[in-house]
LUMKEBA-317904 format. One record per residue (C-alpha): residue in three letters; x, y, z. Coordinates in steps of 0.1 Angstrom, whole numbers, plus 5000, padded with zeros to 4 digits. Layout:
# residues N
ALAXYZ...
# end
This chain:
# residues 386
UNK907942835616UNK905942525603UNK907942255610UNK907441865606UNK909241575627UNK910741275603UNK911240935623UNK913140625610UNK912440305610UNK913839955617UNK917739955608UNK918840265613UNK922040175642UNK922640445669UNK926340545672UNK927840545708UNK928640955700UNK924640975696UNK923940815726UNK926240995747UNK924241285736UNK921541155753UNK923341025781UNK923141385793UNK919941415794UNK918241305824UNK914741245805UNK916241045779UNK917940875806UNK914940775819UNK913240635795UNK915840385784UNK915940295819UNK911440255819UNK911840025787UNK914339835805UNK912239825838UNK908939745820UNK910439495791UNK913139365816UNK915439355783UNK918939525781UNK918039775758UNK920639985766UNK922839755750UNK920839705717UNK920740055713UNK924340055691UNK924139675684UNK924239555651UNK920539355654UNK919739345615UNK918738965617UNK916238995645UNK913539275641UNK912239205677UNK914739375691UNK916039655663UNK911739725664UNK912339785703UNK915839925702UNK914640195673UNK911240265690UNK913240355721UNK916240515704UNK913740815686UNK912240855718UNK915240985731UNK916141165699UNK912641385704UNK913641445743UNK916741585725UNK914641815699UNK912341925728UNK915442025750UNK917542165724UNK915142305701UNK911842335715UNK909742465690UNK906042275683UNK906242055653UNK903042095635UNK903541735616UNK905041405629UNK905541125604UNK906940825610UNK908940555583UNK907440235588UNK907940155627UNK908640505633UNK905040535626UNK904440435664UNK907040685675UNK905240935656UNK901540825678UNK903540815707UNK904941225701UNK900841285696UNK899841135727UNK897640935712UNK899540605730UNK901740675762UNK905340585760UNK904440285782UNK902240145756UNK904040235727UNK906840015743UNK903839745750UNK903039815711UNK906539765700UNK906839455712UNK904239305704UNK904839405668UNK908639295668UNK907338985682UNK904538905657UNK906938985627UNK910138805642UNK907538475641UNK906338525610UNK909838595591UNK911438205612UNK908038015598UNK909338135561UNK912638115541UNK914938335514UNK912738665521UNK914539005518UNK914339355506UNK916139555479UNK917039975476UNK916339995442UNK917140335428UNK914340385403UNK911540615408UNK908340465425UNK905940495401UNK908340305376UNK908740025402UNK905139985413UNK904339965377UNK906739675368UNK906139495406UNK902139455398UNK903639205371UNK905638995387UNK904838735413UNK906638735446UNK908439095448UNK906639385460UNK907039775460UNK907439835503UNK909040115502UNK908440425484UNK910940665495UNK912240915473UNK912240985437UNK915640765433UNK914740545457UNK912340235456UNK912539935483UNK911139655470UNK910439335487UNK910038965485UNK911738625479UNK915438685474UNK915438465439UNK912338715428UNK914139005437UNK917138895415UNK915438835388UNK913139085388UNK916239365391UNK918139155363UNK915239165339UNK914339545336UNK917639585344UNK917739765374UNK920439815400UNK920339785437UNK921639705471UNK919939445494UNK919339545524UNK920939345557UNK916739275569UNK916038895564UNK911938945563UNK910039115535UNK908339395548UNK905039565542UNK904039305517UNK901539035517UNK903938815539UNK903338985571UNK899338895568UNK899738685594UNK901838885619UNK899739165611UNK896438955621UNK898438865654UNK899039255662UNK895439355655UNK894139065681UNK896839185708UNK896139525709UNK892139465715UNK892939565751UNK894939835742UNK893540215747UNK894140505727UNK893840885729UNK892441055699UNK892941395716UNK896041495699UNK899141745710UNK900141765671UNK898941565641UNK900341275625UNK900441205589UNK899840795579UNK902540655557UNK900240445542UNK897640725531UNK900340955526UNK897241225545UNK896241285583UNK896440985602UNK892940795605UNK892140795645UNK889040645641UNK890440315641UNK894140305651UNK894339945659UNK893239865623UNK895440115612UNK898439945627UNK897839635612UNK897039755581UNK900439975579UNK902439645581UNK901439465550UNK900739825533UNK903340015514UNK905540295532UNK904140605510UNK907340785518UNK907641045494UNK903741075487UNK903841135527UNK906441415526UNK904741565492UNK901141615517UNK903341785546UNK904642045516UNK901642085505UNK900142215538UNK902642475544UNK905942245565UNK908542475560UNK911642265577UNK911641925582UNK913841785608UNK915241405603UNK915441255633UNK917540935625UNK920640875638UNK922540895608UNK920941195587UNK919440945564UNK916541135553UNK918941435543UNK920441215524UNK917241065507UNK916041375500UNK918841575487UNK917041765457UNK914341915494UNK915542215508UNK914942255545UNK915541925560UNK918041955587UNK920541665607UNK919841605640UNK922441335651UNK925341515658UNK926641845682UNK927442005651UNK923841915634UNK922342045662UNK924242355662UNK923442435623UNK920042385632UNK920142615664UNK921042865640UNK918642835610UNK915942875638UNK917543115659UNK915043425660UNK912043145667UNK913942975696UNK914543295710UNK910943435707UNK909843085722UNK911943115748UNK910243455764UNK907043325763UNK905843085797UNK902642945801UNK900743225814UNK902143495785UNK900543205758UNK897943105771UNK896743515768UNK897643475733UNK895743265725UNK892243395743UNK893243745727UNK893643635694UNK890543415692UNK887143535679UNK884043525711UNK881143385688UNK879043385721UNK876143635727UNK876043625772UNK877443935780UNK877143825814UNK878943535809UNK881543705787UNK882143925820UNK882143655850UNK884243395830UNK886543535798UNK886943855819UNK887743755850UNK889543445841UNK891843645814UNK892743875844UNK893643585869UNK895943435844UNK897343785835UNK898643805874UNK900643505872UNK902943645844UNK906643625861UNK905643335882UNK907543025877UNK904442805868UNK904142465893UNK902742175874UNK899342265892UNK899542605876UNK899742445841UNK896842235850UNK894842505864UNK896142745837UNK895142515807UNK891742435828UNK890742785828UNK891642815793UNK889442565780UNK886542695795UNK887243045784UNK887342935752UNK884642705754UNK882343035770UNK883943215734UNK881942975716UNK885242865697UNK884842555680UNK885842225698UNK888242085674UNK890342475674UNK889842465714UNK891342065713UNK894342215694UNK894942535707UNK895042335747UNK897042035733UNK899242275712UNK900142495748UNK900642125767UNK903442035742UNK905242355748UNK905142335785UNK906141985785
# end
């Protein structure tokens, strides 16, 4: 099953009944109890806290909130997602899921990004944003005309968030006489008006590292395609006066075969958002959870036979040897297929599964398989071991 990750973005409140789900999860346990060691915030608290007036902390709160909604997929679900997009700050959930930042510096990341936007919304006045629910193109059309409102969000095709100067906003909806609900967010996001924040974020994170060897790939909501590693700290600035290309974003994971999306919010929002999609499953809730347990069944049950050893011979059988040492061929792919082979049954220490994906990697690499297939076929084996 090709399946894609959706993760939310600022606003979206946690319910005390979600986070007792992950109350019972040691993991997600844990990393509330990192942010709150690292930030020295009570995040805990903020998690189901109504914190629509300060971004700083619903960026932190929302950041840390998905985090333990993806322990929750990996624990209940387990099956690789081949996609991970992110709305807006879920973005940095979604790099986080990839490994391309640890969950350390995504929390790092997060605040400096709440920070910088928090400033930036006190040092103006009257900003807001609107759900408007006309189609994108419609709305980005009549926004290029008009000074002061933007089109931020582009979300579904009912569904436009625009932003701006409340008075803008209000006139703009009463002249092409559209309707719409503001939004309880007192900043204008992913316009023009975070220029400055979004300078601030891209100095910050000068000292900031980042892996571009992926466990899964992320698609940019601001390309709406594959996420543009070659300059992630540019990216992230860029994303925050950029428009969230929601739909467009959703649109590129169809068309490259996701066959089930599930939303990650806490409230099923993207279900609802995208109620004319089939295949985009709740994930907030013990009954959610348990429709989706059984759409995927027969895949979580497969999954579950296989361990480390069993896949990683997968995935040397099924790959083409390109290389021409027979000697080689003998002393490496042989020998090394057979020495993972006599593990099978073993429960796997983490040193196996760093020896195990070790081994792998130079079979393959002996195979002559290309780097990029041998990056995602190791990263693809780490996810599922955990």
């Amino acid at each position: 099953m090709n399946i894609a990750l959706l993760l939310p973005g600022q606003g979206t409140r946690f319910t005390e009944q979600v986070k007792e789900l992950w109350l019972e999860s040691p993991e997600a346990r844990g990393l509330i109890e990192t942010a709150e060691r690292q930030l020295g915030y009570p995040v805990s608290e903020w998690l189901t806290s109504d914190l629509s007036k300060d971004t700083h902390k619903a960026q932190l709160a929302t950041y840390v909130g998905s985090m333990c909604m993806y322990q929750l997929y990996k624990q209940q679900i387990g099956l690789y997602p081949s996609y991970v997009l992110g709305h807006s700050l879920g973005e940095l959930t979604a790099l986080t899921i990839a490994g391309a930042v640890s969950y350390e510096e995504g929390l790092q990341l997060v605040d400096i990004r709440g920070k910088a936007m928090k400033a930036a919304i006190e040092q103006q006045e009257s900003l807001g944003m609107m759900a408007v629910f006309a189609a994108p193109e419609q709305v980005e059309a009549l926004a290029a005309g008009w000074d002061e409102v933007y089109a931020a969000n582009l979300n579904s095709e009912l569904q436009t968030v625009i932003s701006g100067t409340r008075q803008a906003i209000q006139e703009f909806v009463k002249h092409h006489q559209l309707e719409g609900v503001m939004l309880g967010v007192n900043g204008a996001f992913h316009t023009p008006y975070m220029k400055e924040a979004a300078e601030q974020v891209y100095e910050q994170l000068d000292g900031l590292s980042f892996s571009t060897r992926l466990q899964t790939q992320v698609i940019s909501n601001k390309s709406a395609e594959l996420y543009d590693f070659t300059n992630i700290r540019g990216e992230i600035a860029a994303q925050m006066v950029s428009p969230v290309r929601w739909k467009p974003s959703v649109d590129y994971a169809l068309s490259k075969g996701v066959q089930l999306f599930v939303d990650l919010s806490p409230n099923g929002m993207f279900v609802k958002m995208f109620k004319s999609l089939d295949g985009v499953f709740a994930f907030h809730s013990e009954e959610t959870i348990s429709l989706l347990r059984t759409e995927l069944k027969d895949d979580i049950e497969v999954n579950r036979h296989y361990d480390v050893f069993s896949r990683a011979l997968g995935i040397i059988v099924s790959t083409k040897n390109n290389g021409t040492d027979a000697e080689a061929y003998d002393n490496i792919v042989m020998s090394g297929y057979n020495r993972i082979k006599s593990q099978i049954g073993k429960e796997a220490s983490p040193e196996d599964i760093r020896q195990t994906l070790s081994l792998l990697e130079l079979i393959l690499s002996t195979k002559e398989v290309p780097a990029d297939e041998i990056a995602e076929y190791c990263n693809r084996l780490a996810w599922k071991i955990g």
